[in-house]
C-alpha positions, 0 to 999 in steps of 0.5 A: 462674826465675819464668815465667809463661805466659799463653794467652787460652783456656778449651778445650785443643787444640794450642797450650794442649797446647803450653804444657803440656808446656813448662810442666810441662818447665820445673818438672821443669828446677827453674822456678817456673811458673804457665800462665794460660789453657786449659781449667782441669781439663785444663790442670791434669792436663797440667802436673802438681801442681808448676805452678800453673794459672789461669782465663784465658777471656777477655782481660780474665782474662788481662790481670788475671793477667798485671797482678798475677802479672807483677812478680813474674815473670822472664819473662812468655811469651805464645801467641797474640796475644790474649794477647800483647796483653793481656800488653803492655797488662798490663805497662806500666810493669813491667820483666819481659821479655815473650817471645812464641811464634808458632805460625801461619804468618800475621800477628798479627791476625786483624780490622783491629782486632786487627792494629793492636793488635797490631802495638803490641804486638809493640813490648814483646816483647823475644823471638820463638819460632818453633815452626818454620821453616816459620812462622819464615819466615813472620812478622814480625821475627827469631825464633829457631826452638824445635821442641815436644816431646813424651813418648817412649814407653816400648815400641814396638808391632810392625806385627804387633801393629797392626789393620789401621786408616788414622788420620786425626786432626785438626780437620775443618776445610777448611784441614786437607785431609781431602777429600785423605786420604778420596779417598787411602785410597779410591784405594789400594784398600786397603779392599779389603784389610780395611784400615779408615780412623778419623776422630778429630776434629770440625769444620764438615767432617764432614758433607761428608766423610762424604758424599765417604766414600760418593761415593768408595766407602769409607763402609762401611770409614770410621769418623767418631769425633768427638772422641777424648780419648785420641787416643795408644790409637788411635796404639798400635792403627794402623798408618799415620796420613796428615797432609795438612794442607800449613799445618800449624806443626808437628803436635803430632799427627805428633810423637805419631805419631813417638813411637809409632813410627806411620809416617806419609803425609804432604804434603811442606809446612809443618812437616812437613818438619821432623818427618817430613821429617828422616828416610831415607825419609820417606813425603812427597807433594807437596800435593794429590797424591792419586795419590802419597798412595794410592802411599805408603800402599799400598806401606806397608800391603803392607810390615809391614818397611817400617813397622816400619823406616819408624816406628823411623826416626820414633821415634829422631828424635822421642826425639833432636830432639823432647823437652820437655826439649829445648825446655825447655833451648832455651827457657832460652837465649832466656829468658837473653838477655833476663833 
């Protein structure tokens, strides 16, 4: 098939890393795909030389792709409704089915005037993703649900072989709870065991959390690294990664932890029911629930069989349910009911 993906964006986090692997999926499955949107040097690492990638930072970059690419196209997919919207405005008049993911948990829109456009855009699609149940359950219309892959890793790195490293690794933003991992880490008392927490991420909540590390005592065992580029070294280093982020989608994050075979805390919400809560024994707290977040995280640090058990576990469940593969044969199906 010609797919044609389009994402209004000019940076390269979560929902871009998203169309990427999906993207470079589908050529690898013998698809002709071209991904319009993200940042463009590292859109076009990520998806490979077989998919070709196209500047898309602005709605009015996208609405001109979308316009000349689309009637050549069998299936134009949307992420995002900044690009929904463009691709339905784009596309009248032209017959290529207009299929849209939905990665929030929230409604189309995010001002008065983007939800009424929006709202008559969802009018053109002629299919819905889900990235999960959780935001399936949460938007409008039916959908049909299509968890995101990632990469499996070739070899597995043992609790013995692991520095003795907390992770935290998201955007510090205040939806993302990362005040609940600091006081988590600091209540376990596993500092005091040599363990050390690393932030990795950036955000309006740095500051703030950088004061709390020193109000809660644990300032001189956490490391507040910014933004990291190769978030996958220090996944292969630590040997926990805490998740608190109750609205999360999915957690291209924790899929990648799955992968790497890295136990993971995380709160029992969101999408992380989906992915660290389809195992035997997931290590899951109730939201905002510091006092079993500390539980969790210092009956793992005291238990290398635990974790090395625990992150085999995640790992065998990413490799059977949670591949690019996967999601790119899913996609197909939905792709096939409206061709």
């Amino acid at each position: 098939m010609r797919i044609l993906h389009a994402v209004r964006s000019d940076a390269f986090a979560g929902v871009e890393s998203h169309v990427a692997r999906l993207a470079r999926a589908q050529a690898d499955a013998g698809d002709e795909v071209m991904v319009v949107g993200g940042d463009p040097t590292r859109m076009a690492s990520a998806v490979g030389p077989g998919v070709r990638t196209l500047p898309a930072g602005t709605v009015a970059h996208v609405l001109a792709a979308v316009r000349r690419w689309a009637p050549s196209s069998d299936i134009v997919h949307a992420h995002m409704t900044a690009a929904e919207i463009a691709c339905a405005t784009a596309m009248l008049g032209v017959a290529t089915p207009l299929v849209v993911t939905r990665h929030f948990a929230r409604d189309r829109g995010s001002n008065p005037v983007s939800t009424i456009a929006a709202v008559g855009a969802a009018r053109r699609v002629s299919a819905q993703i889900a990235i999960s149940h959780y935001v399936s359950r949460a938007i409008a219309g039916e959908s049909v649900v299509i968890h995101p892959g990632v990469g499996s890793t070739a070899t597995t790195r043992p609790a013995a072989q692991r520095e003795p490293v907390v992770l935290l690794a998201q955007r510090l933003e205040p939806e993302k709870a990362g005040d609940l991992a600091l006081r988590a880490f600091a209540q376990s008392g596993v500092a005091d065991q040599g363990w050390r927490l690393e932030v990795a991420g950036d955000g309006s909540e740095r500051s703030r959390l950088c004061t709390l590390a020193d109000e809660v005592g644990i300032s001189g065992s956490t490391r507040f690294l910014g933004h990291s580029s190769d978030v996958a070294s220090l996944m292969e280093r630590a040997s926990v990664l805490l998740a608190p982020c109750s609205i999360e989608g999915l957690g291209l994050t924790v899929l990648e932890s799955m992968a790497s075979a890295l136990p993971v805390v995380a709160v029992a919400a969101g999408g992380h029911l989906e992915t660290v809560g389809s195992v035997t024994g997931a290590a899951l707290h109730p939201p905002g629930d510091v006092d079993r977040a500390a539980e969790l995280l210092s009956c793992l640090v005291s238990d290398p069989g635990r974790r090395d058990a625990y992150g085999f576990r995640l790992q065998q469940a990413q490799r059977t349910s949670f591949t690019p593969a996967h999601q790119a044969q899913a996609t197909a199906d939905v792709y096939a009911t409206v061709v």
